[in-house]
C-alpha positions in Angstrom: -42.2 -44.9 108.5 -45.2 -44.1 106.9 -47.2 -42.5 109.3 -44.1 -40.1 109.2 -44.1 -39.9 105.6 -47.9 -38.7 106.0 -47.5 -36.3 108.8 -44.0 -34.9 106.8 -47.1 -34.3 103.6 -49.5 -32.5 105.5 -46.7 -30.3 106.8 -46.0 -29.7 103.4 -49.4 -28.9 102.4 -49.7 -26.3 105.4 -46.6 -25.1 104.2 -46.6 -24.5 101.0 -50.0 -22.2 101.9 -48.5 -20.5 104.5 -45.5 -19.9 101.7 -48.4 -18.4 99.7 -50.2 -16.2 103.0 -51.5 -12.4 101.8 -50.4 -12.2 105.7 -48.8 -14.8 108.2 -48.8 -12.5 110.9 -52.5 -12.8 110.7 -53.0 -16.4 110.6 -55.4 -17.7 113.7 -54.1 -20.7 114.7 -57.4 -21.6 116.7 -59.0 -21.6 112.9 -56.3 -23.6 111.4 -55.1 -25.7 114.3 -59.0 -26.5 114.8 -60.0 -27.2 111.0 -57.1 -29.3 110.8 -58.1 -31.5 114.4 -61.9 -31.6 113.4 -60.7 -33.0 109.7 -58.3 -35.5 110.9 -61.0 -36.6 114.1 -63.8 -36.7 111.5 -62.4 -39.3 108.8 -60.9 -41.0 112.5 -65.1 -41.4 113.6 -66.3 -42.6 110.6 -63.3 -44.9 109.1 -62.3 -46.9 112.4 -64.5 -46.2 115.5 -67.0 -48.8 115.4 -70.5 -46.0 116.5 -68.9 -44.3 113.2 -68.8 -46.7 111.7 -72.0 -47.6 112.0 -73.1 -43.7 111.4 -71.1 -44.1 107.7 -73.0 -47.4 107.0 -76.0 -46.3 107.6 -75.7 -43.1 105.8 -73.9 -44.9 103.1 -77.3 -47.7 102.7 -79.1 -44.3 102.5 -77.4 -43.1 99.5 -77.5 -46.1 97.7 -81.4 -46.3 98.5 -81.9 -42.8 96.9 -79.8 -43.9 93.9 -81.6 -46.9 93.6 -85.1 -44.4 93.2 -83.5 -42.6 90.8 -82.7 -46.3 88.9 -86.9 -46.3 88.8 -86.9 -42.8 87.0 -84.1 -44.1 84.3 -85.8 -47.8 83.8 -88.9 -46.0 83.4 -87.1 -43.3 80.7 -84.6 -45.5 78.5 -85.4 -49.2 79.8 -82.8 -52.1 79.2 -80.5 -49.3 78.5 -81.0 -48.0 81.9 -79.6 -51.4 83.4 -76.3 -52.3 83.9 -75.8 -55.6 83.2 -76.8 -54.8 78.8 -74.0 -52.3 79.3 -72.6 -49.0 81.2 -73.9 -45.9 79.1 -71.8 -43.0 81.6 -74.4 -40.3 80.5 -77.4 -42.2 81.0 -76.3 -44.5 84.1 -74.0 -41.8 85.9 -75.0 -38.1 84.7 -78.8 -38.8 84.8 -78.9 -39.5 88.4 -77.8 -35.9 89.1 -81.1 -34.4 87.8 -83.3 -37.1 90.0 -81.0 -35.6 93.2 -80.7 -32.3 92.3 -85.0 -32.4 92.2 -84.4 -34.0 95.9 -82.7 -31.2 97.0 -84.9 -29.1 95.7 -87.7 -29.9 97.9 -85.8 -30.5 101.0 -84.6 -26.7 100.7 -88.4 -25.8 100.2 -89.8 -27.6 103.3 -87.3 -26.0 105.6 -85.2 -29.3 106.1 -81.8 -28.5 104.2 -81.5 -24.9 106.1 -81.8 -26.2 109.8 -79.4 -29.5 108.7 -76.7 -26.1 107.4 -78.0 -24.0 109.5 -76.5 -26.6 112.8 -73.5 -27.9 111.2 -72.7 -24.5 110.3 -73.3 -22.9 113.6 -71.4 -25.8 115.3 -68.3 -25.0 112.7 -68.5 -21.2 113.7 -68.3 -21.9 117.0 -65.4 -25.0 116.8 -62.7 -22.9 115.0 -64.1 -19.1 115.2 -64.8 -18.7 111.4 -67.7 -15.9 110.5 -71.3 -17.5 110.4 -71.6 -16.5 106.9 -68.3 -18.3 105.7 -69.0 -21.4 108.0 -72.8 -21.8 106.6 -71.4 -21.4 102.9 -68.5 -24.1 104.0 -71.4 -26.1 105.2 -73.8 -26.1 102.4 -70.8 -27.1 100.0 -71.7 -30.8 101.7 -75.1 -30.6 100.2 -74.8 -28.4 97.6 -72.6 -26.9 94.4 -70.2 -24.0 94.1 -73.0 -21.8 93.0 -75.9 -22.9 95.2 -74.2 -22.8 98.2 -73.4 -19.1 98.6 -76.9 -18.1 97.9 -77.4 -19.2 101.4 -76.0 -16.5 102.2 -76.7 -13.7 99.7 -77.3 -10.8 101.3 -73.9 -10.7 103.0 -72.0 -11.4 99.6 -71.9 -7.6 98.9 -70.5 -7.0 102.5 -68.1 -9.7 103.1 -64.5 -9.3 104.1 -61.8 -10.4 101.7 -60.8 -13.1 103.3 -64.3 -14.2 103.7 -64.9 -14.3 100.3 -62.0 -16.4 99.7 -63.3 -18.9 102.2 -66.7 -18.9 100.1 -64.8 -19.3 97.0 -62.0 -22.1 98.4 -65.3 -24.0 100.2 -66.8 -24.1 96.5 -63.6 -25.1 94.4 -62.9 -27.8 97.3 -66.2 -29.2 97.7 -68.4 -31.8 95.5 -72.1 -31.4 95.2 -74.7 -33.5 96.0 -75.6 -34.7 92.7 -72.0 -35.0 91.4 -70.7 -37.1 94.7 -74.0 -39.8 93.5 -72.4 -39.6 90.1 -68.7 -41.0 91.6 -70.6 -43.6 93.4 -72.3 -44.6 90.4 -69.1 -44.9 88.5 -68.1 -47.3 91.2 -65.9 -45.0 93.7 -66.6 -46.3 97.2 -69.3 -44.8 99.0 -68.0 -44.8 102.4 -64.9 -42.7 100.7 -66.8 -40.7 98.9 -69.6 -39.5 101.6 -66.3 -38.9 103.9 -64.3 -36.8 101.8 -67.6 -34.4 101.0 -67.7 -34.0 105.1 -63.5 -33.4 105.5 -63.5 -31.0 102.4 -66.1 -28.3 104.8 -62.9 -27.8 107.5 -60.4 -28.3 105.2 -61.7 -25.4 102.7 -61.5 -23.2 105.7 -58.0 -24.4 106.9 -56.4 -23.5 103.8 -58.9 -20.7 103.2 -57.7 -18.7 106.4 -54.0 -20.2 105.9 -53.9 -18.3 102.4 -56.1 -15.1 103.3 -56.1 -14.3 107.4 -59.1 -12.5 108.1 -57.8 -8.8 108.8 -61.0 -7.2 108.9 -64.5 -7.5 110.9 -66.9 -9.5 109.6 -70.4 -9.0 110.3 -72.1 -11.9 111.8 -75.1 -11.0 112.7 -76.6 -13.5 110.1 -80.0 -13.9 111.3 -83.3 -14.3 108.9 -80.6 -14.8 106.3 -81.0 -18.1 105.2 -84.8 -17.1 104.6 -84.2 -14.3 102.6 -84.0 -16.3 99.2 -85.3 -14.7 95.8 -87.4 -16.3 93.7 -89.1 -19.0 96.4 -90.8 -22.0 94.5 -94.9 -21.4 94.8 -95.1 -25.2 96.0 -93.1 -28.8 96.3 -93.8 -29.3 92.4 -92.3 -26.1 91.5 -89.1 -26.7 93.7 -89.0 -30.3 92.6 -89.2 -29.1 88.7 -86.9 -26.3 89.3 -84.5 -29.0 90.8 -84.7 -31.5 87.6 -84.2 -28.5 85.2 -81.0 -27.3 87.3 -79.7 -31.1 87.3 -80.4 -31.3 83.5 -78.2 -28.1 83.2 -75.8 -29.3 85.0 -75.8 -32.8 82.9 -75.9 -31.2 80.1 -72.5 -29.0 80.7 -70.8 -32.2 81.9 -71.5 -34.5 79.2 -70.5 -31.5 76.7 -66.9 -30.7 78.8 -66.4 -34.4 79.1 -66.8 -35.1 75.4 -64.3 -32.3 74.6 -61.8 -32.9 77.3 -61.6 -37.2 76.8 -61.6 -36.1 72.3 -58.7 -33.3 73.2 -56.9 -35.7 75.2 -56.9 -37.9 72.8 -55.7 -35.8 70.0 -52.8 -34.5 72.5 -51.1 -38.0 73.3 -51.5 -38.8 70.0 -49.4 -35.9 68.9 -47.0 -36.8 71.8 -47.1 -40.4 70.8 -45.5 -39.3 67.4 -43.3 -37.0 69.3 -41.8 -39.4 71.6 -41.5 -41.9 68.5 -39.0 -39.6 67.2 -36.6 -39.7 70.2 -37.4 -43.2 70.9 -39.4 -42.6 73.9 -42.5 -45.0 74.2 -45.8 -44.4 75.2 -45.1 -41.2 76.0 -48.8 -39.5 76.7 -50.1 -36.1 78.9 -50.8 -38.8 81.4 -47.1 -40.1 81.6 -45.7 -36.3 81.9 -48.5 -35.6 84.7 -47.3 -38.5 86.9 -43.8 -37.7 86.7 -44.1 -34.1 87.4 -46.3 -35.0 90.2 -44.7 -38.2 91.5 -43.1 -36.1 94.5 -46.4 -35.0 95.7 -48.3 -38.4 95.8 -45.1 -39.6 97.9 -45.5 -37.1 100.7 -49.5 -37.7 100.9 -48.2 -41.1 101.6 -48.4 -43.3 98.3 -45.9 -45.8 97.8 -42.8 -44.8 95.5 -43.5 -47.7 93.3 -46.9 -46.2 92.7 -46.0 -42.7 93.1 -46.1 -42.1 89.1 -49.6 -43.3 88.3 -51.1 -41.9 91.2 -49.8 -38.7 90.2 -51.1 -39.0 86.8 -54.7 -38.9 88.5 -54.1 -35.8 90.7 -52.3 -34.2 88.0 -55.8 -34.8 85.4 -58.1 -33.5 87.9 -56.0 -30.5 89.0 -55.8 -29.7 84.9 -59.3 -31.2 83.4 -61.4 -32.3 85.7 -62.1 -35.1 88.6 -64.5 -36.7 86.3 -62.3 -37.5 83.8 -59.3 -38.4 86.4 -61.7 -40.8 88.4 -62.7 -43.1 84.8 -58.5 -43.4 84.5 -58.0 -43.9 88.2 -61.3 -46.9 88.1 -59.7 -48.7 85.1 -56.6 -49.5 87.1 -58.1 -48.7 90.5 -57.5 -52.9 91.5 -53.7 -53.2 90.6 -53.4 -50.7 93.1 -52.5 -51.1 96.7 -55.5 -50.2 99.1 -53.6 -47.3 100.5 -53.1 -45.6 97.2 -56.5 -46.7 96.1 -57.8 -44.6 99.6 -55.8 -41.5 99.0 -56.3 -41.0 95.7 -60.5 -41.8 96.2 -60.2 -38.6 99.0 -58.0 -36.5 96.8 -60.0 -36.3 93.8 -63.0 -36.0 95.2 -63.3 -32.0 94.9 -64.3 -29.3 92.1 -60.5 -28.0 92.0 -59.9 -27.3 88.5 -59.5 -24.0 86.0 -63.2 -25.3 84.5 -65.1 -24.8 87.9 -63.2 -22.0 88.6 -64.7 -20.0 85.8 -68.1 -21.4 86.9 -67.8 -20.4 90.2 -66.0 -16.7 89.4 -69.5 -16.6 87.2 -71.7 -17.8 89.2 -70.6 -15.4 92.5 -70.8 -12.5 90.2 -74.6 -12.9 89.2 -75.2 -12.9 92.8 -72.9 -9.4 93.6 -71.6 -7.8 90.4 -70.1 -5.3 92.7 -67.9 -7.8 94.1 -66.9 -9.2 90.4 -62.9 -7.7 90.3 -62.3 -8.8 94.0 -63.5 -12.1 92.4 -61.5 -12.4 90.0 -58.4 -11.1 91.7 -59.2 -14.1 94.6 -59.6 -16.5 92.0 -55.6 -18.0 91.3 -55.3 -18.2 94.9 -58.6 -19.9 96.0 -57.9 -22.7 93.2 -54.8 -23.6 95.0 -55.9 -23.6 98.3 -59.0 -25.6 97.3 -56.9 -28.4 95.7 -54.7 -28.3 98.8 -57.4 -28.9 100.5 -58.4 -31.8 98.6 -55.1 -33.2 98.6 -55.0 -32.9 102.9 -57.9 -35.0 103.1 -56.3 -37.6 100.8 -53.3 -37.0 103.1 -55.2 -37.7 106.6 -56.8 -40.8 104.8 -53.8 -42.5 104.2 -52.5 -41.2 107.5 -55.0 -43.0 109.2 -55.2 -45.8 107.6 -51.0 -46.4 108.0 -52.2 -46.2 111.9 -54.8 -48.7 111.4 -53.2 -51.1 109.9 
């Protein structure tokens, strides 16, 4: 019964963007039949086959070897502080590794190593599902990278990409998690193994619900050589790239730790307003938290939660979609073990993702310094790529339940 409840979810999913299609004549059904096989094959490989699962611990001992480098560079700055057994400080033991990561980064895109990694994932992608290079390379470097990095990989085609293209770049962002951010969910104590999954699914399933929403009705141009050279601004050396790195991460530290301040304070002031509310009509506890969960209760059924924890799962999906995953994730980890381990998978995959009205903005922003030209056709895409990114996101939380109802 569940597996049917799962499969009946990501029909609903696909549905619901094919409700919302520019065009469903148009829709390739190599793309989306072939994201959707590669997504649910992928999290298959990794989760249950034993080679993958030797592939997802060993990339997953990696990960937890680079974060504990960027422990040294913490000790070194705020000492005992630093450690979490005299305490967890979020900004310092959660935020701070972003800038140590973001500096890694950095230098792997100035030795050459990050573009042939994108540039034969991406290529491979192209070829699986018949996506444009350009869109599949930006999918790609949304693994690695953030919303606003990852289409500089390929900048010169911004100004002559199709519609429908652009949407995919935009969708790939919004559905994606950078690399910095997805060390900063381990480090709040998300699993790794979910966490390093999800980032992989979210690159098909971007472009599933990219080219579900927006059929490519135009040619794009693909000839997409010498692109991912053609970057402004090169670093002069590995120093350069690895400062430019740390200043980028600080940036991006910075703008978290301010939104998250405002966003946990507002929340705050809201369900205690709806507290007082609710105490006049004798409803209890009645918080933006409740009213998420119960709005959304429907759609953490389908994805395959169980009724009984339906609401609260909800509740999480529900804050990310409306704040941000950030703030969703510290509500889902302070109840995260009075959940079943099915729910606790799901909703791991599902919030993993930059799907919110905040990124949006950043990423509407962010594409438009690269090609003001393209700024209205932006902004237009905008509504629409939001909801096909969260789709997205909420598919891969879909196939992870799926498969783990068939493993167990």
């Amino acid at each position: 019964m569940e597996v049917f409840v799962s499969l009946f979810g990501m029909l609903c999913l696909m549905g619901l963007a094919v409700a919302l299609s520019e065009n469903r004549k148009a829709i390739n059904l190599r793309t989306v039949l072939g994201a959707l096989a590669f997504q649910v094959a992928f999290g298959a490989f990794v989760m249950y086959v034993p080679v993958g699962q030797a592939v997802l611990d060993g990339a997953s001992n990696g990960v937890m070897h680079v974060i504990g480098y960027a422990n040294e560079g913490l000790t070194f700055l705020f000492g005992d502080l630093a450690k979490f057994g005299v305490g967890f400080i979020f900004v310092i033991n959660v935020l701070f590794v972003v800038v140590f990561i973001s500096a890694l980064i950095a230098v792997l895109y100035y030795l050459g190593i990050m573009q042939l990694v994108i540039g034969l994932i991406g290529g491979g992608l192209s070829k699986l599902l018949g996506s444009s290079r350009a869109e599949s390379l930006s999918a790609t470097a949304n693994i690695f990278v953030g919303p606003i990095e990852a289409p500089s990989m390929v900048r010169p085609f911004v100004k002559h990409m199709t519609r429908s293209e652009l949407f995919a770049v935009m969708t790939g962002g919004l559905a994606s998690v950078a690399g910095g951010t997805m060390i900063g969910y381990i480090q709040m104590g998300v699993d790794v193994k979910y966490v390093l999954t999800a980032a992989f699914m979210t690159a098909p399933a971007g472009l599933l619900f990219a080219k579900l929403m927006w059929p490519e009705t135009e040619t794009p141009q693909n000839d997409i050589k010498k692109v991912m050279d053609d970057v402004e601004d090169k670093p002069a050396n590995v120093l350069d790239a690895a400062a430019g790195g740390a200043a980028m991460g600080m940036q991006q530290v910075l703008s978290v730790s301010a939104l998250l301040l405002a966003f946990v304070a507002l929340i705050a002031m809201v369900n205690g307003m709806l507290g007082g509310i609710g105490g006049w009509f004798g409803v209890e506890d009645l918080t933006m938290q409740a009213i998420l969960g119960y709005l959304l209760a429907p759609l953490a059924w389908v994805m395959g939660v169980p009724w009984s924890e339906a609401t609260q799962a909800a509740s999480f999906i529900g804050q990310k979609m409306v704040i941000n995953e950030f703030v969703a994730y510290i509500d889902f980890l302070k109840v995260a073990d009075q959940l079943s381990e099915k729910t606790q998978i799901i909703i791991s995959f599902a919030l993993c993702g930059f799907a919110n009205i905040g990124s949006l903005a950043m990423v509407i922003g962010g594409l438009a310094a690269l090609c003001p030209e393209r700024r209205h056709d932006l902004s237009a895409l905008g509504m629409k790529a939001l909801i096909a990114a969260a789709l997205a996101n909420l598919m891969s939380g879909t196939i992870a339940g799926l498969l783990f109802s068939l493993a167990g």
